[in-house]
C-alpha positions in Angstrom: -72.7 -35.8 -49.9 -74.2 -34.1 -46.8 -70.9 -33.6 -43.8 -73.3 -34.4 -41.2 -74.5 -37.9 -42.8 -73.3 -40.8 -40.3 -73.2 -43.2 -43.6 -69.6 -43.3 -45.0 -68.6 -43.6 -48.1 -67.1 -46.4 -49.9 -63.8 -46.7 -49.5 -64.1 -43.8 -46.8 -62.7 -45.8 -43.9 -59.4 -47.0 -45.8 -58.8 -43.8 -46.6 -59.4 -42.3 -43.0 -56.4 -41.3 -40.6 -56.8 -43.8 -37.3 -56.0 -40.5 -35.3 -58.1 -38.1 -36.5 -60.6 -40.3 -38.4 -60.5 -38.0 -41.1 -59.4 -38.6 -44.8 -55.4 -38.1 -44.9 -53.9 -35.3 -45.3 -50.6 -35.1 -46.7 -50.2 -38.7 -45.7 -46.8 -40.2 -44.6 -45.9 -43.8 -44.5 -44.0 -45.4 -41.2 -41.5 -48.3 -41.3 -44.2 -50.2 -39.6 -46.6 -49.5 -42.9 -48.7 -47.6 -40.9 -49.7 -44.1 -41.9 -51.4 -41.0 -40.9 -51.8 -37.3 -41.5 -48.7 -35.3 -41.0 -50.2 -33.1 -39.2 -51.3 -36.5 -36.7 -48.2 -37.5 -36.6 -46.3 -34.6 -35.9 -48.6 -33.9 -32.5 -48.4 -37.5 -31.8 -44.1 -37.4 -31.9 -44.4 -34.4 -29.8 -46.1 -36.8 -26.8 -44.6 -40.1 -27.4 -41.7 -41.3 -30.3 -44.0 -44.5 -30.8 -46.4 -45.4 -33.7 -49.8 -44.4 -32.5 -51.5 -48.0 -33.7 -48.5 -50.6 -32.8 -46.6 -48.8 -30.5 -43.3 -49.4 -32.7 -40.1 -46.4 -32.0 -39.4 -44.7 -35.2 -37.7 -41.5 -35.8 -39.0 -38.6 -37.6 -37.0 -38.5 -40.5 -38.2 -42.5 -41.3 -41.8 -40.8 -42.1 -41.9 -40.4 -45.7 -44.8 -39.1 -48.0 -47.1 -41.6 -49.0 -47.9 -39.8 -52.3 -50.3 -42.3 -54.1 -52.2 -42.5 -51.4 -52.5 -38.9 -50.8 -53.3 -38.2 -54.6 -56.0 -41.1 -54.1 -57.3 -38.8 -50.8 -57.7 -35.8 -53.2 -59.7 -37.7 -55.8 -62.1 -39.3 -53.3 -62.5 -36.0 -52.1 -63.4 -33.9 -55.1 -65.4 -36.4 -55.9 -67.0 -36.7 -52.7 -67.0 -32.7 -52.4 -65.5 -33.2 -48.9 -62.1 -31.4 -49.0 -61.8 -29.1 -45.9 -60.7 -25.6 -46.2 -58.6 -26.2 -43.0 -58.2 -28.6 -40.7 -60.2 -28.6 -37.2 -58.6 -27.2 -34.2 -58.6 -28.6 -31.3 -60.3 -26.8 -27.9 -58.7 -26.6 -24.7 -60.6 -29.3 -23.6 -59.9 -31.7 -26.5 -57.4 -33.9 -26.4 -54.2 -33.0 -29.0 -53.7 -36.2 -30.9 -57.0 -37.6 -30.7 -59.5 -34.7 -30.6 -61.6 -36.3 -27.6 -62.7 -35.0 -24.4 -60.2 -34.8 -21.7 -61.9 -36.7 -19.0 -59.2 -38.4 -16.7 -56.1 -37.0 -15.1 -52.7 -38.9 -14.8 -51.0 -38.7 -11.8 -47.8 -40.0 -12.8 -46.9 -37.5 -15.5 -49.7 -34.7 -13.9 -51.5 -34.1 -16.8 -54.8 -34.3 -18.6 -55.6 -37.0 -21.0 -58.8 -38.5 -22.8 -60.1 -42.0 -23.2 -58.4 -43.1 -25.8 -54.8 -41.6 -24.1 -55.4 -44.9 -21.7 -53.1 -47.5 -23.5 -50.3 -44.4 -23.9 -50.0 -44.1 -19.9 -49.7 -48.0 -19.4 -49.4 -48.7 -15.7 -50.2 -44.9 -14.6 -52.9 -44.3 -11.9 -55.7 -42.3 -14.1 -58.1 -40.9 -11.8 -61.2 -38.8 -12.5 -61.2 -35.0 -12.9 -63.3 -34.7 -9.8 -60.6 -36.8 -8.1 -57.9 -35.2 -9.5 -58.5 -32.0 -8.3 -58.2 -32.1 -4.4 -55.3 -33.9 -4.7 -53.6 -31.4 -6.8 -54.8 -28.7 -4.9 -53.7 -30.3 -1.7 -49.9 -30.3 -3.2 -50.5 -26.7 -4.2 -51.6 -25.5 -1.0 -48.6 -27.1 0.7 -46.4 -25.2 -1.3 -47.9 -22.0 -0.7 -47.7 -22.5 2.7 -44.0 -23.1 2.6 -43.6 -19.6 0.5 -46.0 -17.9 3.3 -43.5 -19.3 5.6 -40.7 -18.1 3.2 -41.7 -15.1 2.6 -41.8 -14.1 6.7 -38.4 -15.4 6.8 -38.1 -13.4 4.5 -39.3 -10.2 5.6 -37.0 -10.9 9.1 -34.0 -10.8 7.0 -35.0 -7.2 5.5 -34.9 -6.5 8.9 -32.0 -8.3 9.7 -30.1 -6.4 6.7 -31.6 -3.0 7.5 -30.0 -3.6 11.2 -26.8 -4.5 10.0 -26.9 -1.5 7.4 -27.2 0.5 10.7 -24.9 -1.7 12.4 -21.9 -0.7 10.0 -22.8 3.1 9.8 -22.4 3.2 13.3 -19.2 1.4 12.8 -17.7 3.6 10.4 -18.7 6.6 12.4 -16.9 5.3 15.7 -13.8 4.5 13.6 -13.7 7.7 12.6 -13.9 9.0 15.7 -11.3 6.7 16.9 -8.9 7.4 13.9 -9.7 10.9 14.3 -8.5 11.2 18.3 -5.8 8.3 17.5 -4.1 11.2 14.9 -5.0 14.1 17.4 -3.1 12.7 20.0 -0.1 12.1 18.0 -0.5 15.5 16.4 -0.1 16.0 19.8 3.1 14.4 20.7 4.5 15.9 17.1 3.2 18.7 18.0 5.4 19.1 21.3 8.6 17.3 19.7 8.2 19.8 16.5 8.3 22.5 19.6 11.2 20.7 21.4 13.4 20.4 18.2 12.6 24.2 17.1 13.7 25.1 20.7 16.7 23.8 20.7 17.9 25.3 17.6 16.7 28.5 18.7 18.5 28.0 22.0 21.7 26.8 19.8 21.5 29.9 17.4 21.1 32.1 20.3 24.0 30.6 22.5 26.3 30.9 19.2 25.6 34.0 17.8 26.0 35.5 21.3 29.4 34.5 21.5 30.2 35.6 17.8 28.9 39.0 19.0 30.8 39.3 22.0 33.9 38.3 19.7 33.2 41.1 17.5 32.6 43.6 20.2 36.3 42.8 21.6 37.4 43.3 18.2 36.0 46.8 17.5 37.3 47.7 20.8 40.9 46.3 19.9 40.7 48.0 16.6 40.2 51.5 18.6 43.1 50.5 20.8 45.6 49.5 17.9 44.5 52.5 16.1 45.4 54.9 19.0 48.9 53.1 19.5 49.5 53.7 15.8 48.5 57.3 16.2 50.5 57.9 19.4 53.4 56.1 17.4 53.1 58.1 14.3 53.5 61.8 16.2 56.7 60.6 18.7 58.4 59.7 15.3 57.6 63.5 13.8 59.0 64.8 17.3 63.3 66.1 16.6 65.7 63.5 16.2 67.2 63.9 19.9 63.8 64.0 21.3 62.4 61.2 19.4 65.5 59.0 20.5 65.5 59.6 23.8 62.2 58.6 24.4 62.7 55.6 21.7 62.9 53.2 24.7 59.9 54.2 26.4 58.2 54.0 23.1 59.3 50.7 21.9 58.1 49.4 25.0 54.4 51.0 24.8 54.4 49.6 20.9 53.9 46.1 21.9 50.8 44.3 21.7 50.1 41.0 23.9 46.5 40.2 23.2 45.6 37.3 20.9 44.1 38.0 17.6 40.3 36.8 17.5 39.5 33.8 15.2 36.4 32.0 14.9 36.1 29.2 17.1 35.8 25.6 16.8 31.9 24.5 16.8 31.0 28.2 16.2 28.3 27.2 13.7 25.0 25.7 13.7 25.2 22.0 14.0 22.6 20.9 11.1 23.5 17.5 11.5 21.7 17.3 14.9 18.4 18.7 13.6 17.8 17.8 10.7 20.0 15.2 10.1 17.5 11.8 9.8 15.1 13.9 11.1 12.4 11.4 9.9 13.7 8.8 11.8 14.8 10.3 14.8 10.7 11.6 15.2 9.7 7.8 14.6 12.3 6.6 17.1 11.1 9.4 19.8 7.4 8.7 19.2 8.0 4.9 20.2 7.1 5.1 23.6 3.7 6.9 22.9 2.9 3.9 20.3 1.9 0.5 21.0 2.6 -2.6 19.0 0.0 -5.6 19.5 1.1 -8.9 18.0 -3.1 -9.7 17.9 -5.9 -7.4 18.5 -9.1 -8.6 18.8 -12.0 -9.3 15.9 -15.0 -7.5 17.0 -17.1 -8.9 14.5 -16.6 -12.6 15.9 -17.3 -11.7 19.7 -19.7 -13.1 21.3 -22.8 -10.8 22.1 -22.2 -11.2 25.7 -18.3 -9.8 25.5 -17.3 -6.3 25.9 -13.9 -4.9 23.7 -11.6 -2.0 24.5 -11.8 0.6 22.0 -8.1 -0.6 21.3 -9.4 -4.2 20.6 -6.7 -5.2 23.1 -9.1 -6.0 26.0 -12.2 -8.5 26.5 -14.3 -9.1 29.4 -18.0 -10.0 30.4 -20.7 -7.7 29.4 -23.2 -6.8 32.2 -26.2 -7.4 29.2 -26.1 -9.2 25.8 -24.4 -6.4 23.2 -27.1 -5.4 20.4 -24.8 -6.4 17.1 -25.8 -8.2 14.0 -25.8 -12.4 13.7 -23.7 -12.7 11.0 -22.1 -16.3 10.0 -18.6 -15.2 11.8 -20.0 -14.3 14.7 -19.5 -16.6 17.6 -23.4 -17.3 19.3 -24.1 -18.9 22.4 -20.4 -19.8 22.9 -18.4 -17.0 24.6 -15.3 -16.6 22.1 -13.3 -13.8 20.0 -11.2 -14.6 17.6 -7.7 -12.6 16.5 -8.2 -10.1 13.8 -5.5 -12.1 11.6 -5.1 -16.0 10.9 -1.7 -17.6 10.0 -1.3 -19.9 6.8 2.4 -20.2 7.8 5.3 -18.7 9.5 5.9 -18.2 13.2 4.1 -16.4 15.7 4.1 -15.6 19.4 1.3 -13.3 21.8 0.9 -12.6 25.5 -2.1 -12.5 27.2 -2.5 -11.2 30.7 -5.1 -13.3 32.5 -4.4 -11.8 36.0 -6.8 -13.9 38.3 -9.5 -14.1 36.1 -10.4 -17.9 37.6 -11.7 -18.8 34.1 -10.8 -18.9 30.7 -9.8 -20.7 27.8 -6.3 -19.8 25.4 -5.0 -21.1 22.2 -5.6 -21.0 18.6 -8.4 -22.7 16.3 -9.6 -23.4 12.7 -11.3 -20.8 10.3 -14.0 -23.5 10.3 -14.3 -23.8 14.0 -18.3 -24.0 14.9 -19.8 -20.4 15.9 -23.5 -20.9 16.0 -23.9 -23.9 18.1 -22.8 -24.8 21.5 -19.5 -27.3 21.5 -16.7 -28.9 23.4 -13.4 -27.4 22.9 -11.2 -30.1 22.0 -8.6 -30.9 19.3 -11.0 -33.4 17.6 -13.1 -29.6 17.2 -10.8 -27.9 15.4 -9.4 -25.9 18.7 -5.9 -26.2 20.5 -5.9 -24.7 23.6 -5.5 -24.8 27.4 -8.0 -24.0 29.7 -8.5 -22.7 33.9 -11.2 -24.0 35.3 -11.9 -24.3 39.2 -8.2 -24.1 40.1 -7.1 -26.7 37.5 -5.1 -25.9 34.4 -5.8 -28.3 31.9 -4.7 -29.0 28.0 -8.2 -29.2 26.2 -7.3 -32.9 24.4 -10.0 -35.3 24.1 -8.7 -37.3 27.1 -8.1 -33.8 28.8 -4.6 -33.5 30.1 -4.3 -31.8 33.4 -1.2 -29.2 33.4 1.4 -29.3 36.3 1.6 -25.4 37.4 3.6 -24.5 40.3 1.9 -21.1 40.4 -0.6 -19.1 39.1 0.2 -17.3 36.2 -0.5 -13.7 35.5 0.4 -13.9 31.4 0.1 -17.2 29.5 2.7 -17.0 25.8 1.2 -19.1 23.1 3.7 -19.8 20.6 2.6 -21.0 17.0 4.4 -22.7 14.9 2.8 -23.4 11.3 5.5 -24.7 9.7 6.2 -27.1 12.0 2.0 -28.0 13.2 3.1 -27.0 17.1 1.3 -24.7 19.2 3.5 -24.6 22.8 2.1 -22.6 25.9 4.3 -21.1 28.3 4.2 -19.2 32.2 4.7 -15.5 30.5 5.9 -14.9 33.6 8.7 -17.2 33.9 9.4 -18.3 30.6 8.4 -22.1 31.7 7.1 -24.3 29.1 3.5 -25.9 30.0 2.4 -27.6 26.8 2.8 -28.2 23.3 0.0 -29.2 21.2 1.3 -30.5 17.5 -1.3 -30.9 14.0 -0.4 -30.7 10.8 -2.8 -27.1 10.1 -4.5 -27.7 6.8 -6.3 -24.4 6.9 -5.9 -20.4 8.3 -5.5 -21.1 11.7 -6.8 -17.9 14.2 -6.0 -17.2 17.9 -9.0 -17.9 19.9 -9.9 -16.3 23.2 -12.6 -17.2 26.0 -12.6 -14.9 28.9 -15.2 -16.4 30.4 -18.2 -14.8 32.6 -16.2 -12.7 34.9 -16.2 -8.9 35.2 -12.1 -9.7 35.8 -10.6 -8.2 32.0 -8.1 -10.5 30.1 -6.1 -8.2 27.6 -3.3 -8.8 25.5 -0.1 -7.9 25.8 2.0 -5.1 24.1 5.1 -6.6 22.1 8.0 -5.0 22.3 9.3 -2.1 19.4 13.6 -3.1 18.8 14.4 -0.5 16.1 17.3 -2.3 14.7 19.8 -0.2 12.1 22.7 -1.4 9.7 
């Protein structure tokens, strides 16, 4: 029989696969009784877990071999002289299971499919390839616009990186500098107490061995004088008997001696105790008033691009223009705040700032989640407990905003926290007089916040005082 003949053979079309529509191959039998190549029905499980003819769910190990049938396949074959050397493969624009043209597109599950794919996608909208197209294009094209877009946000950040790369290398080199001039200048003040200390033992050593000399010298000298006595004393007793004890008188009187004998004096050596006794500690208690102690210093990194910090991060006030720095996520931007280098999960703590008559500002403490890149009303409901000045008026910064009874202007506000308890009091630094308290039960690190305001006037904090206390 000719492969190209269009007239089948008897017996040709019970024996032909319904997928490929070619004479099983290695035919396996379904639950349903259907069957089909294995090679069919292996591409067909890949798409769909359903029986290509009914429809029917079956799993893949219920497919078993249908050997009669398949030894009756390789009999009509020989006989027929149609057994294929290999099966047909597919092209790319041939449909998988069934070997057709793929014509239509799904749009459901975005693929490509052939005519007789259609009762497999049920309910799905099957459009043209012509259709098709545009519309998958038009998806396409959207998302490449959004990785344009991307990709110049992109390229900002390298920028914003490479600015913050600089940022820190200029940080490192002004600590340096900083660190650098803080140890000169207490090399300096070590410098003058090593000369102090060195001085005074010199002076002592001087002042002591002095006097040891002029003790010896009186000795030597006394020595002489005892030695001539003895001498004088030695030839008046050679003299004759009658001479000798006429002038025995005269000579018992001259062999007297009066002065005291020398002996070292109390305190005549060095006293070591004095200097280098605790030496250590008396340097570090000396050195006190050329150190400061700051109960908070001031987080550069969350001021606001439009405050200006002391070298010593002790100071904050406006900046004439906005600061070039980097926008990292800490960093406080529009709102005009800096936070306190170190936040409190628990304990007690207490800091003075000196407002002076800055006629603005806001004090007090706030959450580690507080906002920072968005404009806000300071309140307790936002995560900030503090008191504000504002056109003469003191006020506590509550939702219902609590105006503050102050008798006079302060010059240094004390905020007192209290994490233990959740209270965070306010007080007149000047005369100890309470103003507020503020209580919350803190459920994260709580930082102190400060808001100088627009004003050239400085706020700065206040030194705490160094007790050296011994036992």
């Amino acid at each position: 029989m000719d492969d190209e003949s269009d007239e089948p053979l008897p017996f040709q079309q019970e024996l032909s696969c319904p997928v490929c529509q070619g004479i099983f191959r290695d035919p396996l039998l379904l639950t349903c009784t259907h069957t089909f190549c294995r090679e069919c029905l292996e591409r067909s499980y890949e798409v769909s877990k359903k029986c290509p003819v009914c429809r029917e769910v079956y799993k893949k190990e219920q497919a078993i071999p249908n050997r009669a049938l398949g030894s009756t396949c390789e009999s009509f074959l020989q006989q027929a002289n149609r057994w294929p050397k290999q099966s047909p493969t597919p092209s790319e624009g041939v449909c998988n299971l069934h070997l057709k043209p793929l014509d239509l597109y799904c749009e459901k599950d975005e693929e490509l499919v052939c005519a007789d794919c259609v009762p497999l996608h049920g309910s799905h909208r099957l459009l043209t390839i012509k259709d098709g197209l545009p519309i998958c294009k038009k998806e396409l094209s959207f998302k490449v616009k959004i990785f344009e877009r991307k990709v110049e946000t992109y390229k900002k950040l390298t920028k914003r990186f490479s600015s913050t790369a600089e940022h820190i290398k200029n940080q490192a080199g002004l600590a340096e500098q900083r660190i650098k001039a803080e140890f000169d200048r207490l090399r300096e003040v070590l410098d003058k107490e090593e000369s102090e200390r060195l001085r005074a033992l010199s002076q002592e050593e001087e002042d002591k061995s002095s006097v040891l000399n002029e003790q010896a010298e009186r000795t030597e000298k006394d020595i002489v004088a005892l030695k001539e006595l003895i001498d004088m004393l030695k030839k008046e007793m050679g003299n004759e008997d009658l001479l000798f004890l006429k002038n025995f008188h005269g000579l018992k009187r001259k062999a007297e001696w009066t002065k005291e004998e020398p002996c070292l004096n109390e305190d005549c050596i060095l006293d070591m105790g004095r200097h280098v006794g605790a030496l250590g500690f008396k340097i570090w208690k000396n050195m006190q008033p050329y150190v400061k102690y700051y109960p908070v210093v001031l987080d550069p990194n969350t001021a606001s691009p439009w405050l200006s910090l002391s070298d010593d991060l002790a100071t904050m006030k406006e900046s004439s223009e906005r600061i070039t720095v980097p926008n990292n996520p800490e960093r406080f931007d529009p709102c005009v705040f800096v936070l306190g280098n170190e936040g409190y999960t628990s304990g007690k703590h207490k800091w003075d700032v000196v407002v002076g008559d800055n006629p603005k500002w806001v004090l007090g403490v706030c959450g580690e989640s507080v906002a920072r890149k968005k404009r806000f009303t300071v309140s307790t409901n936002r995560g900030v407990w503090s008191i504000a000045l504002s056109k003469g008026v003191y006020t506590a910064l509550t939702p219902e905003r609590t105006d503050l009874q102050v008798q006079q202007r302060p010059e240094k506000i004390r905020i007192k926290l209290n994490m233990d308890e959740g209270e965070v009091s306010f007080w007149d630094g000047g005369t100890a007089k309470h103003l507020v308290t503020l209580s919350h039960k803190f459920d994260e690190k709580i930082f102190p916040i400060f808001g100088p305001g627009l004003h050239a006037t400085p706020m700065t904090l206040a030194p705490g005082k160094i007790v050296v206390r011994t036992s």
